[in-house]
C-alpha positions as MATLAB code, in Angstrom:
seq = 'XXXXXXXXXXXXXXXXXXXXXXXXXXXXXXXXXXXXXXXXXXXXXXXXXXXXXXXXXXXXXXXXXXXXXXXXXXXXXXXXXXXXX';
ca = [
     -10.482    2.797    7.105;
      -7.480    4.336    9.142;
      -6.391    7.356   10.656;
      -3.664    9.421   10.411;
      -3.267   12.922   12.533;
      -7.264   12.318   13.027;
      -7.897   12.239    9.022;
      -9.753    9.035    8.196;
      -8.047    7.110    5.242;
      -9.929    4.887    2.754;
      -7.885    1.643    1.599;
      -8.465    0.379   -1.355;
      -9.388   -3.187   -2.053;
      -6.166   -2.774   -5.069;
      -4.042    0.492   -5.675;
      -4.011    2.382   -8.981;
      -2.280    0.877  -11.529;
       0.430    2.028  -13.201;
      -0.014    5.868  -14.793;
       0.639    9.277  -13.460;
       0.359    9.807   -9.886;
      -3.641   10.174   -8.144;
      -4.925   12.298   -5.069;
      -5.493    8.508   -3.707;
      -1.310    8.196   -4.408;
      -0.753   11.388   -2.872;
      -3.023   10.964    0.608;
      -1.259    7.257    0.728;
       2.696    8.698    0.547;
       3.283    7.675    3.991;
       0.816    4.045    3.560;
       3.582    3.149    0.723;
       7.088    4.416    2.900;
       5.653    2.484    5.477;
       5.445   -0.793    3.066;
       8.347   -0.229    1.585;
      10.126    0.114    4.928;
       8.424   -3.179    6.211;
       9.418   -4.904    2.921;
      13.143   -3.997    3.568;
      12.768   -4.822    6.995;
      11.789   -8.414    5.765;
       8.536   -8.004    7.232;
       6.269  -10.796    6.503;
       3.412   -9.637    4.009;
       0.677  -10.754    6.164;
       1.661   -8.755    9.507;
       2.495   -5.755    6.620;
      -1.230   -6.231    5.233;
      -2.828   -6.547    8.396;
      -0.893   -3.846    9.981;
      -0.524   -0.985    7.041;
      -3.258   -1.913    4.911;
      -5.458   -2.870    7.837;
      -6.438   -6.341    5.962;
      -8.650   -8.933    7.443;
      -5.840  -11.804    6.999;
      -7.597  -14.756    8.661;
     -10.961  -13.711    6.915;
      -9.580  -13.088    3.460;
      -6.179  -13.964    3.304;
      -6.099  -14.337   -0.981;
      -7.950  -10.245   -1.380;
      -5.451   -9.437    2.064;
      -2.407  -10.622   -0.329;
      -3.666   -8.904   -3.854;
      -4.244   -5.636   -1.702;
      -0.794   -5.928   -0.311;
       1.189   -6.712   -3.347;
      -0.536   -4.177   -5.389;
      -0.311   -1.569   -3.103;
       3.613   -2.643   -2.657;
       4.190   -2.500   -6.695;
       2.183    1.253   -6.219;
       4.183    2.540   -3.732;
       7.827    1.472   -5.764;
       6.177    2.645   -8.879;
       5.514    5.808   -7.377;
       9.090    6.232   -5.666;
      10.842    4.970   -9.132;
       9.115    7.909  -11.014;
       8.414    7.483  -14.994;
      11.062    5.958  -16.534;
      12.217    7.246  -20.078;
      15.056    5.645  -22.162;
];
């Protein structure tokens, strides 16, 4: 669990998947700018997962990556918006 502006923050072990946009999606807007920011930055996924997501990388480096990339996919699924052709 984080903080942010004294709120405490649950992570989730994985993000939603896919569908409309949650109250979890919503209290994590700044969780995903701040992953996609690191990702562009060419931040390495562990320091990303340790630091954002506040993983355990040493202790549990395989959940540490699953929670990383599918919080990642969440947060550009979530900028991109529903797609329609």
């Amino acid at each position: 669990m984080s903080e942010i502006n004294g709120a405490a923050i649950t992570i989730l072990t994985e993000a939603p998947d896919g569908g409309p946009i949650t109250e979890y999606d919503v209290s994590h807007f700044l969780t995903y700018a701040r992953l996609i920011d690191a990702e562009r930055a060419g931040t390495d996924w562990r320091e990303a997962a340790s630091e954002i997501l506040l993983c355990a990388v040493e202790d549990d480096p395989a959940g540490s990556r699953r929670c990383w990339e599918s919080h990642l996919a969440r947060a550009h699924g979530v900028v991109k918006g529903p797609v329609s052709i």
